[in-house]
PQR file of N, CA, C, O and H, with PARSE charges and radii, in Angstrom:
ATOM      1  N   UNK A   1      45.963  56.729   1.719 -0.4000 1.5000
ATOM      2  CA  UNK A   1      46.428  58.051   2.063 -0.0000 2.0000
ATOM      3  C   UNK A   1      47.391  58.544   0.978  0.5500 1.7000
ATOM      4  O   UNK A   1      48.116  57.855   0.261 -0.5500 1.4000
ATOM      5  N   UNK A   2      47.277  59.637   0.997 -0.4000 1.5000
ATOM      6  CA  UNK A   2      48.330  60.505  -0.490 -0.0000 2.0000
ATOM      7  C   UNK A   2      49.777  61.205   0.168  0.5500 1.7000
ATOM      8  O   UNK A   2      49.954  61.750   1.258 -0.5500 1.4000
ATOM      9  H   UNK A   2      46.688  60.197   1.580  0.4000 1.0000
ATOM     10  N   UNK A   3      50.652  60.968  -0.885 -0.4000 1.5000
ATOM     11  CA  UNK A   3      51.870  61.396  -0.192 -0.0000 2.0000
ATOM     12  C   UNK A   3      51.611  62.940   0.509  0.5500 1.7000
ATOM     13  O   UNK A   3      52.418  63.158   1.413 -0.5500 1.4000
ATOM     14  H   UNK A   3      50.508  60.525  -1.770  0.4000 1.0000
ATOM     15  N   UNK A   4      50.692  63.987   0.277 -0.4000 1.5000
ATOM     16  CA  UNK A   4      50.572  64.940   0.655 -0.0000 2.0000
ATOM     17  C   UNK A   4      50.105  65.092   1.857  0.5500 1.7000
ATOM     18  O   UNK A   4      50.300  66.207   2.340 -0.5500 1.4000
ATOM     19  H   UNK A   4      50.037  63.809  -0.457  0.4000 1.0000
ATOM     20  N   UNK A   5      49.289  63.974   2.800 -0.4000 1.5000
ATOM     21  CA  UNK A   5      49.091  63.891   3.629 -0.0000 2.0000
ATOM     22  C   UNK A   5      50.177  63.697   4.962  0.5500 1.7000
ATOM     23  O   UNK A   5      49.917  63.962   6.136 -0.5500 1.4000
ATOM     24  H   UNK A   5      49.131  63.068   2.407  0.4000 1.0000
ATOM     25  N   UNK A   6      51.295  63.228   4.489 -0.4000 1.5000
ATOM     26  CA  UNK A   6      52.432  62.860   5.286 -0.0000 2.0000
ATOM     27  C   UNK A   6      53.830  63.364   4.782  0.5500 1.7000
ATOM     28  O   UNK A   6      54.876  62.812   5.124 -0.5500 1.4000
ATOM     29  H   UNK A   6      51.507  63.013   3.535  0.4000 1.0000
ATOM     30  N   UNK A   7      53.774  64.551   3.867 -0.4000 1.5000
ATOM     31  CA  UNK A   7      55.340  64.885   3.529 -0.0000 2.0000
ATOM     32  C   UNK A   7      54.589  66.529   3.437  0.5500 1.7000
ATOM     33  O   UNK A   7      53.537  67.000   3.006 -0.5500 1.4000
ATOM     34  H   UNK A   7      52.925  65.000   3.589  0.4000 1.0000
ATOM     35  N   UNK A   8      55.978  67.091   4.198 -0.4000 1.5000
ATOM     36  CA  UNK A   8      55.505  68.674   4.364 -0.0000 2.0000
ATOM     37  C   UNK A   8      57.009  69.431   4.239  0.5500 1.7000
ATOM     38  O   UNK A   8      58.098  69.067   4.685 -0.5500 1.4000
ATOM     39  H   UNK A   8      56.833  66.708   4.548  0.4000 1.0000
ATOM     40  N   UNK A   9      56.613  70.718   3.395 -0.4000 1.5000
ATOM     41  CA  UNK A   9      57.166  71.642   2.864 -0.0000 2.0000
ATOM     42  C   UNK A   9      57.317  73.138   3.805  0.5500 1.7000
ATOM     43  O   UNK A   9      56.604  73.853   3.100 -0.5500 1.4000
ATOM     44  H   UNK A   9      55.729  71.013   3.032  0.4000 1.0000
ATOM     45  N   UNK A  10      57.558  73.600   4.381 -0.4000 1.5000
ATOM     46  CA  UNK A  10      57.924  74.438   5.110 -0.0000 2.0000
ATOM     47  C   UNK A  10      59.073  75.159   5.266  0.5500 1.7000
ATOM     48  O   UNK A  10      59.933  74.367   5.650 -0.5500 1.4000
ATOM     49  H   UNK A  10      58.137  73.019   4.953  0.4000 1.0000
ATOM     50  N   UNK A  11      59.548  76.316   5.159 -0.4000 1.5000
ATOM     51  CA  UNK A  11      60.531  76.742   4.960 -0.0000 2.0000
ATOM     52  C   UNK A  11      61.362  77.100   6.425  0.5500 1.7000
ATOM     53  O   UNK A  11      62.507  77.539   6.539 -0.5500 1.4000
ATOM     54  H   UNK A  11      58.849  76.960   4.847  0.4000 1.0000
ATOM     55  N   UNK A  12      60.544  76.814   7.314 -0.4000 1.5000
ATOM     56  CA  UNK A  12      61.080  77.186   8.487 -0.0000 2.0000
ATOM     57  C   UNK A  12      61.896  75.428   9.396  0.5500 1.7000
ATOM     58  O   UNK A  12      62.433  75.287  10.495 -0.5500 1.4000
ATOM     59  H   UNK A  12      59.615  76.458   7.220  0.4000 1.0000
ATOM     60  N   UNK A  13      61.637  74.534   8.391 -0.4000 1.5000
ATOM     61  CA  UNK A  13      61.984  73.204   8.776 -0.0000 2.0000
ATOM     62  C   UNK A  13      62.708  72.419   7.669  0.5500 1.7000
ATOM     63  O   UNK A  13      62.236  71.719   6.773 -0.5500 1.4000
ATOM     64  H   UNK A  13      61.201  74.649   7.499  0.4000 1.0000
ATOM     65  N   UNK A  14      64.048  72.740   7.988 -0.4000 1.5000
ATOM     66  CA  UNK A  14      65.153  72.032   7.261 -0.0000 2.0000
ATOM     67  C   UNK A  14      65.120  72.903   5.774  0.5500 1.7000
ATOM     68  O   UNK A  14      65.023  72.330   4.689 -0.5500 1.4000
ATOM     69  H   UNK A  14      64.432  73.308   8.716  0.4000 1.0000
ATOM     70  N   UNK A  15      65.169  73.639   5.853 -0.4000 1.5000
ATOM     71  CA  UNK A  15      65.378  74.963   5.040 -0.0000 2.0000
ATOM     72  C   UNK A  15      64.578  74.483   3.422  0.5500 1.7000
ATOM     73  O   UNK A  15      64.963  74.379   2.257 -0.5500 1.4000
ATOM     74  H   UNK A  15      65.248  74.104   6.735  0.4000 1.0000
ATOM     75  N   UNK A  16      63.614  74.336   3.974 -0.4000 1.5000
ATOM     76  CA  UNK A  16      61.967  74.407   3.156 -0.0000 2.0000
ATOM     77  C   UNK A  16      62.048  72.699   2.109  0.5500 1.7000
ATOM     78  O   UNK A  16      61.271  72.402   1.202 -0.5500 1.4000
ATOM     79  H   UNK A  16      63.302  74.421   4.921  0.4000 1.0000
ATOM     80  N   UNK A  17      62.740  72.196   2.414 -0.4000 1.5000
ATOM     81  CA  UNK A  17      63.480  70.745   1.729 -0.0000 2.0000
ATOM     82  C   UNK A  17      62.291  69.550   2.485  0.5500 1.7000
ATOM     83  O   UNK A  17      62.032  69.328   3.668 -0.5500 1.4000
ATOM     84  H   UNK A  17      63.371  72.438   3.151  0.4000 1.0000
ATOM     85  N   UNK A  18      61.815  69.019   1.348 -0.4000 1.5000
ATOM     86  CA  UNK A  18      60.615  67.726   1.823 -0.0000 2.0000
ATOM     87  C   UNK A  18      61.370  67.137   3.049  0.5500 1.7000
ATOM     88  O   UNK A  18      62.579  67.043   3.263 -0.5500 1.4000
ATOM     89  H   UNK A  18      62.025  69.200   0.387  0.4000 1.0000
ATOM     90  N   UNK A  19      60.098  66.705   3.922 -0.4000 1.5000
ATOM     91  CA  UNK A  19      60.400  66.013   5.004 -0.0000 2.0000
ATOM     92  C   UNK A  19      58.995  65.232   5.089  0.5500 1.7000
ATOM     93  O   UNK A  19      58.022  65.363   4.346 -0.5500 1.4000
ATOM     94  H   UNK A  19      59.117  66.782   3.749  0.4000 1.0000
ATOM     95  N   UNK A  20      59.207  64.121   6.543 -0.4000 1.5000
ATOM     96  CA  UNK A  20      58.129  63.362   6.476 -0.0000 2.0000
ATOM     97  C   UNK A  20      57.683  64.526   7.985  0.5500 1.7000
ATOM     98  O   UNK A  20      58.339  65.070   8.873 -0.5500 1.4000
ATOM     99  H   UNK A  20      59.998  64.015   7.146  0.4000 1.0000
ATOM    100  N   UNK A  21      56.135  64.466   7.576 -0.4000 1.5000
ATOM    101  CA  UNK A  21      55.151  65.554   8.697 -0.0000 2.0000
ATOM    102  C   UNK A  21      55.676  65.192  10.063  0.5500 1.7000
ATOM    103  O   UNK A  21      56.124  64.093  10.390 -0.5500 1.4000
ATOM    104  H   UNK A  21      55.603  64.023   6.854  0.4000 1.0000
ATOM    105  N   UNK A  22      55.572  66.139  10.724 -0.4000 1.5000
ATOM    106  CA  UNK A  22      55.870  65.761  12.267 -0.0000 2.0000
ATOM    107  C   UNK A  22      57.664  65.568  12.836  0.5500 1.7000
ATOM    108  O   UNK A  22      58.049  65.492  14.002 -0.5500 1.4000
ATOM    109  H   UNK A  22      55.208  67.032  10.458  0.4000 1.0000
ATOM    110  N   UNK A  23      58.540  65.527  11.516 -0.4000 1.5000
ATOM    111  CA  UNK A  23      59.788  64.942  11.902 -0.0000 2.0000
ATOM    112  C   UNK A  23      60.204  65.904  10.866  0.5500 1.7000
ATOM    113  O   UNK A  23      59.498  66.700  10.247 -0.5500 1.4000
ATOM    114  H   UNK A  23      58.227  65.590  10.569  0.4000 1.0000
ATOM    115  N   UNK A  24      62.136  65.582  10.742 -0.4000 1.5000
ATOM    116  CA  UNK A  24      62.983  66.619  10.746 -0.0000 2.0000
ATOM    117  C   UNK A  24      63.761  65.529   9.337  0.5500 1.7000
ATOM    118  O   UNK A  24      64.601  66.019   8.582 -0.5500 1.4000
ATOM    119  H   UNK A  24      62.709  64.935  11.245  0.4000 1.0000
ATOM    120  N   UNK A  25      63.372  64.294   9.225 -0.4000 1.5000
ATOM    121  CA  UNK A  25      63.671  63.439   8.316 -0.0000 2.0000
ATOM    122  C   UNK A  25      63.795  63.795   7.069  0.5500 1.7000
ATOM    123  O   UNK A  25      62.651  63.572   6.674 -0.5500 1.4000
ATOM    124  H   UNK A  25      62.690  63.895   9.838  0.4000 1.0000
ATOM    125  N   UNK A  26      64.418  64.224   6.089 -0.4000 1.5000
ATOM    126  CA  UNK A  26      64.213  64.303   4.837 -0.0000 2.0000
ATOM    127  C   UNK A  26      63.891  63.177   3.934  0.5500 1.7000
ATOM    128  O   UNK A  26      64.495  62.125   4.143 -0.5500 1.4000
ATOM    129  H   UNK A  26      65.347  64.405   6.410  0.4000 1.0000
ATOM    130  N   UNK A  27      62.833  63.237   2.729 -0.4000 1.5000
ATOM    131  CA  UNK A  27      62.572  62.576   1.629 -0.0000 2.0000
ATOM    132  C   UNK A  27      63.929  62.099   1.032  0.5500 1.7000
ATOM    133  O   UNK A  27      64.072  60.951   0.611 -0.5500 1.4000
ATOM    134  H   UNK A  27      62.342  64.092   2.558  0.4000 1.0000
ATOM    135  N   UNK A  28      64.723  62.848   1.019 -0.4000 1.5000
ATOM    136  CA  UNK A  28      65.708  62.491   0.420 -0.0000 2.0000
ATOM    137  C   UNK A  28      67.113  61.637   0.886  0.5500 1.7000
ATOM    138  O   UNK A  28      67.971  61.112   0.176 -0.5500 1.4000
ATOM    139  H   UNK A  28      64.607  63.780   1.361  0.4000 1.0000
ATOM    140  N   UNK A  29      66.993  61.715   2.374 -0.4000 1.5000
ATOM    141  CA  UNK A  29      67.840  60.752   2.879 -0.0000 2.0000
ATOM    142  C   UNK A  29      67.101  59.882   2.634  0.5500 1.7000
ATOM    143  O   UNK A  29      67.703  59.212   1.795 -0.5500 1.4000
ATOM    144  H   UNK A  29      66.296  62.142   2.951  0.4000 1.0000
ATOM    145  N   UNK A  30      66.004  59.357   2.849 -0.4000 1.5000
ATOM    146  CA  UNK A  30      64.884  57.795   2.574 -0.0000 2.0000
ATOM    147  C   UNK A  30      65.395  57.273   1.559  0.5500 1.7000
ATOM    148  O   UNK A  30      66.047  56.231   1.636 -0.5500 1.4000
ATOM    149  H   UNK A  30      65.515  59.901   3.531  0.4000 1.0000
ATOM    150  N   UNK A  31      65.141  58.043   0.211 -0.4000 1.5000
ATOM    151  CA  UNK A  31      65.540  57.801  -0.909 -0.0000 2.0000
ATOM    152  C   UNK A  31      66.559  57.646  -1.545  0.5500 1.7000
ATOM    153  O   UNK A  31      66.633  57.018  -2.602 -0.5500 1.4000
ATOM    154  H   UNK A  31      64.611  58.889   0.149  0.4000 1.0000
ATOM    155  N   UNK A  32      67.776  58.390  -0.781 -0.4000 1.5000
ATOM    156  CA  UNK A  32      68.952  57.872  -1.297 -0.0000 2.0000
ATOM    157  C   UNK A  32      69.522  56.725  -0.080  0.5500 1.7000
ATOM    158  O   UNK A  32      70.661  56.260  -0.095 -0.5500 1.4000
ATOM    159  H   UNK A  32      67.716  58.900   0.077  0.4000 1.0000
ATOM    160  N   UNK A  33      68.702  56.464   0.729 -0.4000 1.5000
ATOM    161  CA  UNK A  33      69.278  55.006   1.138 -0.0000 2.0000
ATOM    162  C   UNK A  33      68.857  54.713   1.078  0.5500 1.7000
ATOM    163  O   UNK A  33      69.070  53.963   2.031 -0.5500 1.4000
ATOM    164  H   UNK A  33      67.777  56.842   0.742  0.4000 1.0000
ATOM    165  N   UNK A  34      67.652  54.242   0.525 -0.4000 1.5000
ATOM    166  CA  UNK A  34      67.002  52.582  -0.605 -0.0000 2.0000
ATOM    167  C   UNK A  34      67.944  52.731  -2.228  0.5500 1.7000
ATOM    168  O   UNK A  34      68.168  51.778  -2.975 -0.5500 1.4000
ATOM    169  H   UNK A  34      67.478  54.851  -0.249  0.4000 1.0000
ATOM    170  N   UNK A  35      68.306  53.933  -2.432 -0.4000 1.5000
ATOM    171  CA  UNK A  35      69.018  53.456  -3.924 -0.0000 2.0000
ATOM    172  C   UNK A  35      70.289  53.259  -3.393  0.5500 1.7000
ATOM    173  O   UNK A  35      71.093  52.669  -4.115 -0.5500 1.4000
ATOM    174  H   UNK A  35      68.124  54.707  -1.825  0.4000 1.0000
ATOM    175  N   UNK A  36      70.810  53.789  -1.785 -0.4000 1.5000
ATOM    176  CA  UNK A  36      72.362  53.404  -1.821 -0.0000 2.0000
ATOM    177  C   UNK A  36      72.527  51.942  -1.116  0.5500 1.7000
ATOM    178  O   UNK A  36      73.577  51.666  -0.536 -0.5500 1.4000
ATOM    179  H   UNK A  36      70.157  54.268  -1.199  0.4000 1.0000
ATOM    180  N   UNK A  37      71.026  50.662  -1.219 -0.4000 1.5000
ATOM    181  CA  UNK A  37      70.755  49.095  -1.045 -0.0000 2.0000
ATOM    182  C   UNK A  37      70.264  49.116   0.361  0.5500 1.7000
ATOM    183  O   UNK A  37      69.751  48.020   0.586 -0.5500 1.4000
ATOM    184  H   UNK A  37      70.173  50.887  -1.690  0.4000 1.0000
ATOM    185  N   UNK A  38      70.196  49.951   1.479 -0.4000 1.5000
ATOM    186  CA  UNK A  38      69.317  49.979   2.545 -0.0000 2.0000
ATOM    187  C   UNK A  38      67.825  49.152   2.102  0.5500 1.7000
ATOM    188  O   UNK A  38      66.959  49.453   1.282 -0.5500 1.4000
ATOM    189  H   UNK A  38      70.613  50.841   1.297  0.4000 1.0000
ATOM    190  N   UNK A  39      67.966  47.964   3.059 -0.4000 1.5000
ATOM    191  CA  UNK A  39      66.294  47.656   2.504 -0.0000 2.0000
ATOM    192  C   UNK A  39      65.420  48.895   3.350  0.5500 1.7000
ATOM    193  O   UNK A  39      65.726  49.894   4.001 -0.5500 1.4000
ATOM    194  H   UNK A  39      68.670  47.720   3.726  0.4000 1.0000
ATOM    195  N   UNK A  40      64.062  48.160   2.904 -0.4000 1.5000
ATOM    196  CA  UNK A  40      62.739  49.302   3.505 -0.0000 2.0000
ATOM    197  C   UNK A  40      62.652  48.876   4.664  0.5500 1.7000
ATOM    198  O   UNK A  40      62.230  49.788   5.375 -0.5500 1.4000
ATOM    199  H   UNK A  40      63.813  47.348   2.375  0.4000 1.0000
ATOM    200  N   UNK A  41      62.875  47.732   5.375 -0.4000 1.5000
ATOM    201  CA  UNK A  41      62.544  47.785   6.562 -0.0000 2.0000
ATOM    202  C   UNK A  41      63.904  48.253   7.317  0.5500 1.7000
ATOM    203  O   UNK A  41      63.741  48.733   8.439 -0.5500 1.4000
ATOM    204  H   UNK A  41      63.218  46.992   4.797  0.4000 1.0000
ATOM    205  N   UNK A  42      65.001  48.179   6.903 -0.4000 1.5000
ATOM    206  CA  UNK A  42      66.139  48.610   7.445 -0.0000 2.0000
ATOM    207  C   UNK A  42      66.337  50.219   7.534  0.5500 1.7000
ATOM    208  O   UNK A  42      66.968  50.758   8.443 -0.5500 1.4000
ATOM    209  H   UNK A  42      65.133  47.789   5.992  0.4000 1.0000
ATOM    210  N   UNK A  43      65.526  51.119   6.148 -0.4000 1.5000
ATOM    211  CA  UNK A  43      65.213  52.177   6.909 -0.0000 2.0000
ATOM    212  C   UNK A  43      64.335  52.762   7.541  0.5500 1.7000
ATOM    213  O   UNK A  43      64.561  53.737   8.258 -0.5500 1.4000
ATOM    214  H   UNK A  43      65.013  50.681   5.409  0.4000 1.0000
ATOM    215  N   UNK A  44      63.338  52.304   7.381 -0.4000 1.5000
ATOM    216  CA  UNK A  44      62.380  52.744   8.591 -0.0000 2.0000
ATOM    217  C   UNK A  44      62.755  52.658   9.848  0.5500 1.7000
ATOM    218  O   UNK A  44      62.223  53.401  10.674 -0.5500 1.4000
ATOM    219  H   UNK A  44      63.155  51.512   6.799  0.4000 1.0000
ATOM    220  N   UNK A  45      63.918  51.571  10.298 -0.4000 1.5000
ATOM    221  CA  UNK A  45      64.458  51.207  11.509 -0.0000 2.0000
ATOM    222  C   UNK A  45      65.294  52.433  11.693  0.5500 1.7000
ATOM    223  O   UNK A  45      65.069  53.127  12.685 -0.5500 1.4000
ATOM    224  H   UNK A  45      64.350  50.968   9.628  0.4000 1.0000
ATOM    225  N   UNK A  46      66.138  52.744  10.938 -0.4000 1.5000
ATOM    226  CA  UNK A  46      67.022  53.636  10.898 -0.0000 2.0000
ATOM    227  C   UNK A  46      66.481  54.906  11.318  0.5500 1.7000
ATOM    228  O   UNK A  46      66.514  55.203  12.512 -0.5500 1.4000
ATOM    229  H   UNK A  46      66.320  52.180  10.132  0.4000 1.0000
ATOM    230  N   UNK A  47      65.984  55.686  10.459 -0.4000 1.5000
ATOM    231  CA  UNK A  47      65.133  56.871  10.484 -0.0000 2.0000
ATOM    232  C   UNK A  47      63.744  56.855  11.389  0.5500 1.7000
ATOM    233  O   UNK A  47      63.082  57.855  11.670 -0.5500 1.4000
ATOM    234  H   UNK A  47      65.957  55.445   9.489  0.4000 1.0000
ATOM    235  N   UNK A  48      63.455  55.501  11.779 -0.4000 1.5000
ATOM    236  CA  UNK A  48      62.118  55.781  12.769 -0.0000 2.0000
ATOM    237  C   UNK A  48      60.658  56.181  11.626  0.5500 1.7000
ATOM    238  O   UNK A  48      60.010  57.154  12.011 -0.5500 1.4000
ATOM    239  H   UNK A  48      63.992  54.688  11.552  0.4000 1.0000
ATOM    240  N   UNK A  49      60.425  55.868  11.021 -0.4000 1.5000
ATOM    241  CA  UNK A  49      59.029  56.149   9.806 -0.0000 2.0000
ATOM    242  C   UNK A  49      58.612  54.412   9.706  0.5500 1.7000
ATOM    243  O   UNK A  49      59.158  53.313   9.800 -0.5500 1.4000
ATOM    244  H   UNK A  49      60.952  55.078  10.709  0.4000 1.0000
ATOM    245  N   UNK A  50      57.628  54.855   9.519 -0.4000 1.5000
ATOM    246  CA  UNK A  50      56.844  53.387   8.989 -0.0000 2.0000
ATOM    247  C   UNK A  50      56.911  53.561   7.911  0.5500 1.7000
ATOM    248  O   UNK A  50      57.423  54.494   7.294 -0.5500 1.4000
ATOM    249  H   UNK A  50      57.185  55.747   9.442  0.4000 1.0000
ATOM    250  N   UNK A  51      56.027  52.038   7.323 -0.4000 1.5000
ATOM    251  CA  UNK A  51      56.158  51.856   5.706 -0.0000 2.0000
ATOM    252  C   UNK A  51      55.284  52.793   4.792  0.5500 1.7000
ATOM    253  O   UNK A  51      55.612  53.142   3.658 -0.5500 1.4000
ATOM    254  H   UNK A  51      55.611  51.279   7.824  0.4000 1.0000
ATOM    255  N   UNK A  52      53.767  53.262   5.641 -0.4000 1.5000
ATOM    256  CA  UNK A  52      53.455  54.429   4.584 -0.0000 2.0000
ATOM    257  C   UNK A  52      54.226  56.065   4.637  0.5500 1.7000
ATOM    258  O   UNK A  52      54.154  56.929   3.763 -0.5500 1.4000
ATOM    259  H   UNK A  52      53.501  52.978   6.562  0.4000 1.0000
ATOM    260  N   UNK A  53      54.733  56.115   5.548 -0.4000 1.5000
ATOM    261  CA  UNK A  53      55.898  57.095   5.593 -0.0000 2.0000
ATOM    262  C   UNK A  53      56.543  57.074   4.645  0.5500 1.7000
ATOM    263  O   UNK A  53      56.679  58.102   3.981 -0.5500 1.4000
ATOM    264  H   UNK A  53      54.792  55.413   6.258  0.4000 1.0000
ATOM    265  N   UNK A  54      57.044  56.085   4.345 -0.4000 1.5000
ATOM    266  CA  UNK A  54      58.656  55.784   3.367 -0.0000 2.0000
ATOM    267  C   UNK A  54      57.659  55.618   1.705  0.5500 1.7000
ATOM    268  O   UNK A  54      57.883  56.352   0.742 -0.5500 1.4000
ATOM    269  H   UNK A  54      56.934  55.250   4.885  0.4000 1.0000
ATOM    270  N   UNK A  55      56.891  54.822   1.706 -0.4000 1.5000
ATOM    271  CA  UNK A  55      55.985  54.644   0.758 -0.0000 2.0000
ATOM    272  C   UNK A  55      55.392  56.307   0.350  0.5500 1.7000
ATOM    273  O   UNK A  55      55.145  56.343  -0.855 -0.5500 1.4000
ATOM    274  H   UNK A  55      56.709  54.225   2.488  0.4000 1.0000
ATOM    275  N   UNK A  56      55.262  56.937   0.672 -0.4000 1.5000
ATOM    276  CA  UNK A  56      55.027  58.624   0.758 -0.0000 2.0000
ATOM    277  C   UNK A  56      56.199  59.163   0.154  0.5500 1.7000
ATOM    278  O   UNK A  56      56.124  59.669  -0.965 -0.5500 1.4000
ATOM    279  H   UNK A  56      55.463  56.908   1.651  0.4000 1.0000
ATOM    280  N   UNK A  57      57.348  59.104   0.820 -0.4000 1.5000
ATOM    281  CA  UNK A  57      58.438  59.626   0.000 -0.0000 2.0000
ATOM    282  C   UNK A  57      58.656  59.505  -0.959  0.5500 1.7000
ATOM    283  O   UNK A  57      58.949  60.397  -1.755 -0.5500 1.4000
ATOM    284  H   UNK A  57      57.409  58.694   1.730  0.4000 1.0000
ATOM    285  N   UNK A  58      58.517  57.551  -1.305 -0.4000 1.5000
ATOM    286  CA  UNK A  58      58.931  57.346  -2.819 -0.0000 2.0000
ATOM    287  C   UNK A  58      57.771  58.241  -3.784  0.5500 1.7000
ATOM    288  O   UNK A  58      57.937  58.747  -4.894 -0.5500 1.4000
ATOM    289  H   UNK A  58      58.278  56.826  -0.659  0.4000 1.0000
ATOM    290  N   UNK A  59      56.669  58.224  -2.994 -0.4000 1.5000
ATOM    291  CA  UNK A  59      55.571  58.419  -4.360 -0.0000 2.0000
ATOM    292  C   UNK A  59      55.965  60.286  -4.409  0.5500 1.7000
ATOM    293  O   UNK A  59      55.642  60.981  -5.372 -0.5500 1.4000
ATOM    294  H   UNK A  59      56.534  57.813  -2.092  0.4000 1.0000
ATOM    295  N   UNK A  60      56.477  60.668  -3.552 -0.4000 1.5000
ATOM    296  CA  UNK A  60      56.395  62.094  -3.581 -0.0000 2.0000
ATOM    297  C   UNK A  60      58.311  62.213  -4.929  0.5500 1.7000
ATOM    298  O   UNK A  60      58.504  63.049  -5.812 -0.5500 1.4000
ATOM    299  H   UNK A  60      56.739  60.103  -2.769  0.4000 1.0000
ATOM    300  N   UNK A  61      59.045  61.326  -4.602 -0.4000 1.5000
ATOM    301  CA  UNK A  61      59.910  61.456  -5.558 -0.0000 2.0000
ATOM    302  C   UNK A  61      59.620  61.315  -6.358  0.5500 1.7000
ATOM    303  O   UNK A  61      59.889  62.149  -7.223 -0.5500 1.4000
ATOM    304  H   UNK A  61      58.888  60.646  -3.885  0.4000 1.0000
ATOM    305  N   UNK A  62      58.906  60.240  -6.662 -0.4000 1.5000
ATOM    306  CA  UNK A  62      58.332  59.851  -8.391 -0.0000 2.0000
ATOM    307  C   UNK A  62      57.466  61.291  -9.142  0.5500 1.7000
ATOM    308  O   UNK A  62      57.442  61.761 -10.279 -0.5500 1.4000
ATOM    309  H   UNK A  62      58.687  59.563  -5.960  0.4000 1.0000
ATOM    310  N   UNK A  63      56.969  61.565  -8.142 -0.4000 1.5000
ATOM    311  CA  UNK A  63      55.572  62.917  -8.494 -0.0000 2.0000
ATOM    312  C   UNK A  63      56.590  64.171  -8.998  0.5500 1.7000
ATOM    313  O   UNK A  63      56.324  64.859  -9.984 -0.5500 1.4000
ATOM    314  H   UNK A  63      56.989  61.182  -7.218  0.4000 1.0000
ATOM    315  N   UNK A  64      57.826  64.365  -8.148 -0.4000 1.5000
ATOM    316  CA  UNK A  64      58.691  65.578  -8.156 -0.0000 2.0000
ATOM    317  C   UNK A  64      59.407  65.080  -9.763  0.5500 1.7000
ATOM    318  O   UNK A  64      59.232  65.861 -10.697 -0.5500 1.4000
ATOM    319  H   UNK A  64      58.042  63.806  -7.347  0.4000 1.0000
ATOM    320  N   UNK A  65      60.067  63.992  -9.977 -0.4000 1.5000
ATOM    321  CA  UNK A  65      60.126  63.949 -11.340 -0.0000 2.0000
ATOM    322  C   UNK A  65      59.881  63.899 -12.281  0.5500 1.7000
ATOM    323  O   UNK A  65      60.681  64.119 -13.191 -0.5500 1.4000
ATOM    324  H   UNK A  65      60.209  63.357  -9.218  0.4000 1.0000
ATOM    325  N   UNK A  66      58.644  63.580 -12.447 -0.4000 1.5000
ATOM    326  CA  UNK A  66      57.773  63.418 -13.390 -0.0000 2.0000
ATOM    327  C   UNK A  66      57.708  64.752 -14.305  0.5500 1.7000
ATOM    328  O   UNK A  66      57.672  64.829 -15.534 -0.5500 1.4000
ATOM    329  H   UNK A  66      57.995  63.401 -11.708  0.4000 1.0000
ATOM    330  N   UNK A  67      57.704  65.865 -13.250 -0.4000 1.5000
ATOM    331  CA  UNK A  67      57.266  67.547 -13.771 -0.0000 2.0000
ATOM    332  C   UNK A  67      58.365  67.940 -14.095  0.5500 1.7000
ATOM    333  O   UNK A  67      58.510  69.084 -14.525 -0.5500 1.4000
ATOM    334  H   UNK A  67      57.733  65.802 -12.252  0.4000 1.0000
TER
END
């Protein structure tokens, strides 16, 4: 599955800022708590996402920097 399948852009949900589909979660809390040492299974616990959830975010961060 592609990060596009599970991370959605909407401006009417969390003021148009990546989130994982269905939830209110931002990409970017995920991501800055695996770089602030949160393991992956410790946030998925946290935030409620599974691993292709979180696995989605990272690839959608990597994709957003790249450009």
């Amino acid at each position: 599955m592609e990060w596009r399948d599970l991370i959605a852009v909407d401006p009417e949900i969390q003021r148009g800022r990546p989130v994982i589909k269905g939830t209110r979660v931002l990409v970017q809390v995920l991501v800055g708590s695996l770089a602030g040492g949160m393991t992956a299974e410790d946030v998925c616990e946290q935030y409620r996402v599974n691993e292709e959830q979180l696995r989605a975010a990272l690839a959608y961060a990597a994709e957003a920097l790249a450009e």
